[in-house]
C-alpha atoms as one frame of an Amber mdcrd trajectory, in Angstrom:
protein
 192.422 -99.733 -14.631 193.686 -99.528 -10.944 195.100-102.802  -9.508 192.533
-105.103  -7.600 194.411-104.311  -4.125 193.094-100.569  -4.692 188.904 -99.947
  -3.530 186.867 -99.554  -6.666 186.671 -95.607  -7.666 182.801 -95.466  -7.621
 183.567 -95.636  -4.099 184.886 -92.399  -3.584 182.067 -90.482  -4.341 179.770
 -92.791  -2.420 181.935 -92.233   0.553 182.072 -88.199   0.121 177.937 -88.716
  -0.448 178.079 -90.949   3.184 180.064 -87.485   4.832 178.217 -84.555   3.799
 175.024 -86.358   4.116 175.199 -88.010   7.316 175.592 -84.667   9.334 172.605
 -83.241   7.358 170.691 -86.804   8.352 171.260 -86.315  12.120 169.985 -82.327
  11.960 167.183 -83.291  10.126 166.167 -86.298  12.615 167.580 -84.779  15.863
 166.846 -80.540  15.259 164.047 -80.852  12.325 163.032 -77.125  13.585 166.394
 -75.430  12.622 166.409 -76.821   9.032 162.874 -75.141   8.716 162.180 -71.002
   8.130 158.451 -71.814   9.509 158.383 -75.038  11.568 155.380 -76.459  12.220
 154.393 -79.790  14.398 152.970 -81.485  11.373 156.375 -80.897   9.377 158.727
 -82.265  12.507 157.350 -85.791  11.714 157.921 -85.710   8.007 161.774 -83.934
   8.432 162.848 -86.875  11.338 161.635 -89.302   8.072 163.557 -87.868   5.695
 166.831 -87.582   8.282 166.305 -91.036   8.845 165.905 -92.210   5.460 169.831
 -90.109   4.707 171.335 -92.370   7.408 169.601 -95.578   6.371 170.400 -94.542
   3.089 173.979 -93.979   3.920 174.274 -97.106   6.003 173.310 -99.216   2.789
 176.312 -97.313   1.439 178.519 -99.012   3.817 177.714-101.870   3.049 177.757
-101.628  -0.294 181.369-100.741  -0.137 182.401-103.094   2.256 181.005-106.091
  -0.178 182.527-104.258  -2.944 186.095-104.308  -1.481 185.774-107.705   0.382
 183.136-109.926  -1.737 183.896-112.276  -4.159 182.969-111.079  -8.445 181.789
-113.053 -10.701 185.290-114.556 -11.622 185.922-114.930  -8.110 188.114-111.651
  -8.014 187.900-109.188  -5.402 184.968-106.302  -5.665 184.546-107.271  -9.491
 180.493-108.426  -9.058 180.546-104.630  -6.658 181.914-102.313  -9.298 179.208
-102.510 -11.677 176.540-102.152  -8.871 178.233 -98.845  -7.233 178.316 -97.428
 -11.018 174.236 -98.156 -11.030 173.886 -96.266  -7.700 176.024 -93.897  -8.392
 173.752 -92.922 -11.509 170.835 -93.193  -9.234 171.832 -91.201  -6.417 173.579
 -88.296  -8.830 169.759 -88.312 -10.101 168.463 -87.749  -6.287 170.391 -84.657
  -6.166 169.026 -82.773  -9.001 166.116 -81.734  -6.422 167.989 -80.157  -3.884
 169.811 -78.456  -6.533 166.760 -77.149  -8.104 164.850 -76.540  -4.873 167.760
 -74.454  -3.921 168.341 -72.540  -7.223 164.510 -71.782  -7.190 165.311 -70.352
  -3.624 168.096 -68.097  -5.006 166.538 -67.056  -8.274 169.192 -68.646 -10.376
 166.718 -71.193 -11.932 162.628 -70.172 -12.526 159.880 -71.574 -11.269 158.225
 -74.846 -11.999 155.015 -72.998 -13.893 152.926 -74.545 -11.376 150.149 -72.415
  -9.798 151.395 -72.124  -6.314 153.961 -74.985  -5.561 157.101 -74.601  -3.577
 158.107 -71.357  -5.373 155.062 -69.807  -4.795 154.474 -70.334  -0.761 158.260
 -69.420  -0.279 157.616 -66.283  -2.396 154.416 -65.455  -0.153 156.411 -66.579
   3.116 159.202 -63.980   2.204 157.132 -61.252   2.113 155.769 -62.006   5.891
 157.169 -59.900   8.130 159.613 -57.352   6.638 160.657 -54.249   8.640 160.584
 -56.636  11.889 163.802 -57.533  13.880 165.248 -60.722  12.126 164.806 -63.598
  14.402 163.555 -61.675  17.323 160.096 -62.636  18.387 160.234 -65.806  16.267
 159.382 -69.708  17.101 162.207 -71.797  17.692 164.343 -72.605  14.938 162.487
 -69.809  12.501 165.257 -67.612  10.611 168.008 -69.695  11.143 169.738 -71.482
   8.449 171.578 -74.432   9.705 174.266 -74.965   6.672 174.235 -71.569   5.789
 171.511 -70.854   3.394 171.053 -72.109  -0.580 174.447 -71.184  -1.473 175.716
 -74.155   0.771 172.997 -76.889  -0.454 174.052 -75.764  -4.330 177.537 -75.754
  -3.499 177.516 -79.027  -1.435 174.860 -81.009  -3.795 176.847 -79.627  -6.823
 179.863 -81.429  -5.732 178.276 -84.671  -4.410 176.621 -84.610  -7.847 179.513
 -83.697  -9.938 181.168 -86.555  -8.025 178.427 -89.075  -8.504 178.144 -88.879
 -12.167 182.008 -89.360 -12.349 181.391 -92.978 -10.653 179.017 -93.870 -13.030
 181.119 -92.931 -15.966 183.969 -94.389 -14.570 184.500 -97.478 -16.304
């Protein structure tokens, strides 16, 4: 066990979750057309909700780890009461991330689809076959074609790690 003057270690994934995910937050909120292959009006709302729940999200963070390092545990010791609350949302959050992971490894054919009639996997399979033999991007709506992080190898990659990390704070004892 690390000496009270060092931050808890949940915090350490919590704090990589707060910098990966606070750049996607801002795209989503302030560019919701680049993160999407067909934007649509209807979708912008829905994409500025879900940026802005990333930095609220992120913001509780903070402050999660600021009362872990600075508030007084249950013995009265520094960031003892915190440590067994970041664990918890550690858990919860590494959770969260299973569904970009699987959204994205549906996208890349590493993982099948869902069995459903014609869910995500479906309409993206349909939406593929649109417009092959055209110029890519040329001709196209505003945002359409682009892939802001670089495509599903980035979300797996990124969400793989913020996972990975996650579940080590909640197993860290």
């Amino acid at each position: 066990m690390l000496p009270s003057s060092y931050p808890n270690p949940q915090t350490l994934p919590l704090l990589l979750h707060i910098l990966l995910e606070t750049p996607a937050g801002l795209l989503f909120l302030l560019r919701p057309s680049y993160t999407l292959s067909a934007p649509s009006p209807a979708a912008h709302g829905v994409i500025r909700q879900y940026g802005l729940l990333l930095l609220v999200l992120n913001a509780v963070l903070v402050v999660l780890i600021l009362e872990s390092s600075t508030g007084p545990g249950e013995k009265g010791e520094k960031g003892e009461m915190g440590e067994v609350v970041l664990r918890r949302v550690c858990g919860v959050l590494a959770v969260y991330h299973w569904g970009p992971l699987l959204r994205a490894g549906r996208e890349l054919g590493v993982m099948g689809r869902s069995g459903r009639g014609s869910g995500e996997g479906g309409e993206r399979e349909k939406e593929k076959g649109k417009g092959k033999g055209k110029g890519k991007g040329k001709g196209k709506g505003k945002g359409e074609g682009k892939r802001a992080w670089g495509g599903p190898w980035v979300v797996v990659t990124v969400h793989g790690v913020v996972m990975g990390g996650l579940v080590w704070g909640w197993a860290v004892s």
